[in-house]
Short mmCIF file of the C-alpha atoms (twelve columns), coordinates in Angstrom:
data_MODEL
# 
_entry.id   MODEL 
# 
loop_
_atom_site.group_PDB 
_atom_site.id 
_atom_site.type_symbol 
_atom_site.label_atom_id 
_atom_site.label_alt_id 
_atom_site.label_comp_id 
_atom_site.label_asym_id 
_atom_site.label_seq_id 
_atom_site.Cartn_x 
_atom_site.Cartn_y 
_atom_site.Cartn_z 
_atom_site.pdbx_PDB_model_num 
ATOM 1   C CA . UNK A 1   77.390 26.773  -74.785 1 
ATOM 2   C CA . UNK A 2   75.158 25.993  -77.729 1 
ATOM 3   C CA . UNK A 3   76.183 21.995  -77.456 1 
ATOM 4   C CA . UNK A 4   74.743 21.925  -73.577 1 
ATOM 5   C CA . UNK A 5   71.524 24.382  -74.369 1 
ATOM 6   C CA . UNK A 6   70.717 21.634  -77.517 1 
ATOM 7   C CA . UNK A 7   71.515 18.791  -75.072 1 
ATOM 8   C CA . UNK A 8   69.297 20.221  -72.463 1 
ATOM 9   C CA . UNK A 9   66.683 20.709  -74.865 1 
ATOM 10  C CA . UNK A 10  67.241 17.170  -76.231 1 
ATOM 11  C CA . UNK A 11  66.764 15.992  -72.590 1 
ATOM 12  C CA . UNK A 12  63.483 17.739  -71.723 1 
ATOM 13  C CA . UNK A 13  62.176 16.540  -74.972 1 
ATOM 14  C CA . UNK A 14  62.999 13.038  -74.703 1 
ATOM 15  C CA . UNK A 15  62.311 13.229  -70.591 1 
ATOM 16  C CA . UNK A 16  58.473 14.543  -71.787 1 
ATOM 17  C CA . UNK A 17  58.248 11.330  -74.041 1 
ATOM 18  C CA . UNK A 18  58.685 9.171   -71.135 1 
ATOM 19  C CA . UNK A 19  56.498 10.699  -69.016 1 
ATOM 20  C CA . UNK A 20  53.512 10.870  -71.553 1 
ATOM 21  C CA . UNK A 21  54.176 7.199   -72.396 1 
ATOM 22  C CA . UNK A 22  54.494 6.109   -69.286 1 
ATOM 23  C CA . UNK A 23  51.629 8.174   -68.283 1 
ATOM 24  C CA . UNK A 24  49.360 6.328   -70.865 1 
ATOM 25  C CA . UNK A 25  51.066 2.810   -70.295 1 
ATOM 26  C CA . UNK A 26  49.991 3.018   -66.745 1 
ATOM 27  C CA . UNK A 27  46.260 4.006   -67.630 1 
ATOM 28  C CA . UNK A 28  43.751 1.382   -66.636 1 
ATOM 29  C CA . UNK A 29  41.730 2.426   -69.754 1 
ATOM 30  C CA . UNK A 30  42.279 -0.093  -72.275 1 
ATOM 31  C CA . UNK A 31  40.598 -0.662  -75.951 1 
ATOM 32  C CA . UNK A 32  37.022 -2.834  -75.153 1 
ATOM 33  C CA . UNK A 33  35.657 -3.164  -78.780 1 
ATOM 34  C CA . UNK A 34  35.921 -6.341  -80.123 1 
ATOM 35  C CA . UNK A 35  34.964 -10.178 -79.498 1 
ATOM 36  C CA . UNK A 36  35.590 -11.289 -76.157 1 
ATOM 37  C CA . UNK A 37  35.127 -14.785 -74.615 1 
ATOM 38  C CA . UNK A 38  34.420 -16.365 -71.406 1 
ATOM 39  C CA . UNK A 39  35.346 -19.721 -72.658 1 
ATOM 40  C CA . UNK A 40  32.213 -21.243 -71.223 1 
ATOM 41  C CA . UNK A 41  29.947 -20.435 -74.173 1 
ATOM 42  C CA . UNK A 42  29.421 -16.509 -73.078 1 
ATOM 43  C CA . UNK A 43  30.711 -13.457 -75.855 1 
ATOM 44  C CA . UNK A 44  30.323 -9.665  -75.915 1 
ATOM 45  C CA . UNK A 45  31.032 -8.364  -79.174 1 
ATOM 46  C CA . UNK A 46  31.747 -4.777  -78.649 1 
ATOM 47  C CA . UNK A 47  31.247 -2.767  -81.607 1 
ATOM 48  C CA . UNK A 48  33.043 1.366   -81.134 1 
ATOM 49  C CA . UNK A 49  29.512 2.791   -80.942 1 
ATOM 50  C CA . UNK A 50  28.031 1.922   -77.737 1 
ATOM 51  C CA . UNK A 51  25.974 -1.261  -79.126 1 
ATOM 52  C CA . UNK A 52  27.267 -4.650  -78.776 1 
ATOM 53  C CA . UNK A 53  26.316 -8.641  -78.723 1 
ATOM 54  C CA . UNK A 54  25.725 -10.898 -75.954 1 
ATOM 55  C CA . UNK A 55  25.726 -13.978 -77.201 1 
ATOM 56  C CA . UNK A 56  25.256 -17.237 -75.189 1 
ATOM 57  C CA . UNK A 57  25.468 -20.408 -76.350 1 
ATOM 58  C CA . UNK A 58  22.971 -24.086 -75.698 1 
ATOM 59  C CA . UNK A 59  24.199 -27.178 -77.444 1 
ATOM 60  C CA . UNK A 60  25.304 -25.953 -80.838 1 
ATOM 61  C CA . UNK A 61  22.727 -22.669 -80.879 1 
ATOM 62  C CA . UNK A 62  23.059 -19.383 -79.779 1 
ATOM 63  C CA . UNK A 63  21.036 -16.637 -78.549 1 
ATOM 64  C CA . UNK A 64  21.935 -13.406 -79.038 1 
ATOM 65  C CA . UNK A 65  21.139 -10.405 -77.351 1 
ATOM 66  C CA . UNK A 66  21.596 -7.150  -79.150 1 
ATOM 67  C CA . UNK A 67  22.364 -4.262  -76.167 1 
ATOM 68  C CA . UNK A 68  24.175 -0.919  -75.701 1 
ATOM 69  C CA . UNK A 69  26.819 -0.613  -73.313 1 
ATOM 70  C CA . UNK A 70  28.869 2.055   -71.471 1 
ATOM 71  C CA . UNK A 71  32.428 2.042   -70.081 1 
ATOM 72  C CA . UNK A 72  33.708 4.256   -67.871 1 
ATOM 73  C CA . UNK A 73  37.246 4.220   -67.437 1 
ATOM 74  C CA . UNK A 74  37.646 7.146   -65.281 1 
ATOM 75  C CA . UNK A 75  35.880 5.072   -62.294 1 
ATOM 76  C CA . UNK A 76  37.761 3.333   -59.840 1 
ATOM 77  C CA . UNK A 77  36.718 0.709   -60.170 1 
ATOM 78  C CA . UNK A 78  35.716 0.602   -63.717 1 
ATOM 79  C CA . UNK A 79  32.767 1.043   -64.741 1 
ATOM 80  C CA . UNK A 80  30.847 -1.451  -67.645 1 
ATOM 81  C CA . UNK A 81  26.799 -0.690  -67.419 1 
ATOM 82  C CA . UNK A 82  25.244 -3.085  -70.058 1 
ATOM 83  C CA . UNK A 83  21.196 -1.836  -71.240 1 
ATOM 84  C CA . UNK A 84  18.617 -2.643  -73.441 1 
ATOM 85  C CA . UNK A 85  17.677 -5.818  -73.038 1 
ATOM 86  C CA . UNK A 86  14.769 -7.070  -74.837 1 
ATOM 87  C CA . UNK A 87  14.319 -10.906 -73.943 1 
ATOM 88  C CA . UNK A 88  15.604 -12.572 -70.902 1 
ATOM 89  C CA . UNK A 89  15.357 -11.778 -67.181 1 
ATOM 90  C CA . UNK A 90  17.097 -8.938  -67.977 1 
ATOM 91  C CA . UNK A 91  14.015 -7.146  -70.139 1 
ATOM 92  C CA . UNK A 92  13.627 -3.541  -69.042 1 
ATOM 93  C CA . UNK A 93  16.912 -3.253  -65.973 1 
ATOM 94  C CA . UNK A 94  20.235 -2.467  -66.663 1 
ATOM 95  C CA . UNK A 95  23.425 -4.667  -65.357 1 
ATOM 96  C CA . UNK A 96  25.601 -2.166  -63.694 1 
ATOM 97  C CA . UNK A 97  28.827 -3.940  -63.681 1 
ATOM 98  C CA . UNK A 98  32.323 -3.230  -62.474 1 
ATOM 99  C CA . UNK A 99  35.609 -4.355  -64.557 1 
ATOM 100 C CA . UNK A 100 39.370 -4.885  -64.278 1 
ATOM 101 C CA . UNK A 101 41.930 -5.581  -66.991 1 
ATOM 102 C CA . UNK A 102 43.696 -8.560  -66.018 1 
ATOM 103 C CA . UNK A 103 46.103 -8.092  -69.316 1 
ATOM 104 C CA . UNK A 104 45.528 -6.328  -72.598 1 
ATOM 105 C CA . UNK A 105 44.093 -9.498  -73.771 1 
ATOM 106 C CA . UNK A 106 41.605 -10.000 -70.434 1 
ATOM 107 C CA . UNK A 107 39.132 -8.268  -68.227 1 
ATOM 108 C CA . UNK A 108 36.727 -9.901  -64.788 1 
ATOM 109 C CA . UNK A 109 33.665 -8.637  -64.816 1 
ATOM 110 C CA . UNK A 110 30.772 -8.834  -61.699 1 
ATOM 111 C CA . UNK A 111 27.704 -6.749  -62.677 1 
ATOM 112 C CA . UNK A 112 24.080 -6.770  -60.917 1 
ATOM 113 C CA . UNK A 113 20.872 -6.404  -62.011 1 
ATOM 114 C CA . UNK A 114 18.450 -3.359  -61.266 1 
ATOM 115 C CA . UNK A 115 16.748 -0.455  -62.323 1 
ATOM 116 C CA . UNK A 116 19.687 2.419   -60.441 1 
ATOM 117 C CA . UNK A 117 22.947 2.395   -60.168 1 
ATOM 118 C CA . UNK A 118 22.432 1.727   -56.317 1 
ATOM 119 C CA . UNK A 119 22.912 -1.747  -57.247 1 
ATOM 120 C CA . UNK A 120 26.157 -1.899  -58.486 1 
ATOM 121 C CA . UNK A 121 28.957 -3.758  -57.042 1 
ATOM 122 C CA . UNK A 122 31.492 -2.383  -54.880 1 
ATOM 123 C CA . UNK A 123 33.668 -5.095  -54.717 1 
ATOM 124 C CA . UNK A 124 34.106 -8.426  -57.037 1 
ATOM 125 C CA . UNK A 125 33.026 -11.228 -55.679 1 
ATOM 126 C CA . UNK A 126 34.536 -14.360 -56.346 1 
ATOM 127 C CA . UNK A 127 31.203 -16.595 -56.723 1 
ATOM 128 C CA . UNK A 128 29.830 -14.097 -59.624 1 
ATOM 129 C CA . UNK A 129 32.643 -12.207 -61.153 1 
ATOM 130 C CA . UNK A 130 33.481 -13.860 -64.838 1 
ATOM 131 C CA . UNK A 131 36.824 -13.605 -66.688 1 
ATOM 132 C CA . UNK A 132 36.854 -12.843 -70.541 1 
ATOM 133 C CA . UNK A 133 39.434 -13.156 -73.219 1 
ATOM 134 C CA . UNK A 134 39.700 -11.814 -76.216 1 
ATOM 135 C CA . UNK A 135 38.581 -13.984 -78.963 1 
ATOM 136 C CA . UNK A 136 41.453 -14.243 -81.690 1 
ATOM 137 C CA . UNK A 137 39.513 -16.577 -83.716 1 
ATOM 138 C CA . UNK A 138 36.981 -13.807 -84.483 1 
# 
């Protein structure tokens, strides 16, 4: 009797393991900090604190535009809001912005202009939404 109780317990332990794994493995919440490219001369460098780098590039320059950002993985869909622009079109509005992991290594993003959240896109669409990788030759 003390061989099946152990089992047993061996079992729900284990079976609990599974389920919180797969639990987390299914998550669409995924780690954002970090350099991310667009491959067209486009980065975010996400930094843990809610600031990050845009950073476009002409020719061989760059500009870079320091912002604040906040993700939202508990949206469906996701939620990437980027604020704080100081320079640009983009001086004073916030880009309210959906995302979607395409891999670990991969994300679209369509975002929209505007001063509420009204703005925000429902839906990607194909014309606007970009695709970014994450830069391993940071």
């Amino acid at each position: 009797m003390q061989h099946f109780t152990r089992s047993l317990w061996w079992s729900a332990v284990i079976g609990m393991a599974g389920f919180i794994t797969g639990c987390q493995f299914g998550s669409p919440c995924r780690e954002l900090t970090g350099q991310w490219t667009n491959k067209e001369g486009q980065f975010f460098v996400f930094e843990p604190n809610g600031h990050a780098y845009w950073l476009v590039k002409f020719g061989s320059e760059f500009d870079t535009f320091p912002i604040r950002y906040h993700y939202d993985c508990k949206k469906n869909p996701l939620r990437l809001d980027l604020t704080g622009f100081k320079a640009g079109p983009l001086t004073g509005k916030t880009l309210y912005g959906i995302l979607e992991w395409t891999s670990d290594t991969s994300f679209r993003f369509d975002g929209e202009p505007g001063l509420s959240p009204d703005v925000r896109p429902e839906t990607f669409n194909s014309e606007q939404t970009q695709r970014f990788f994450l830069d391993k030759t940071e």
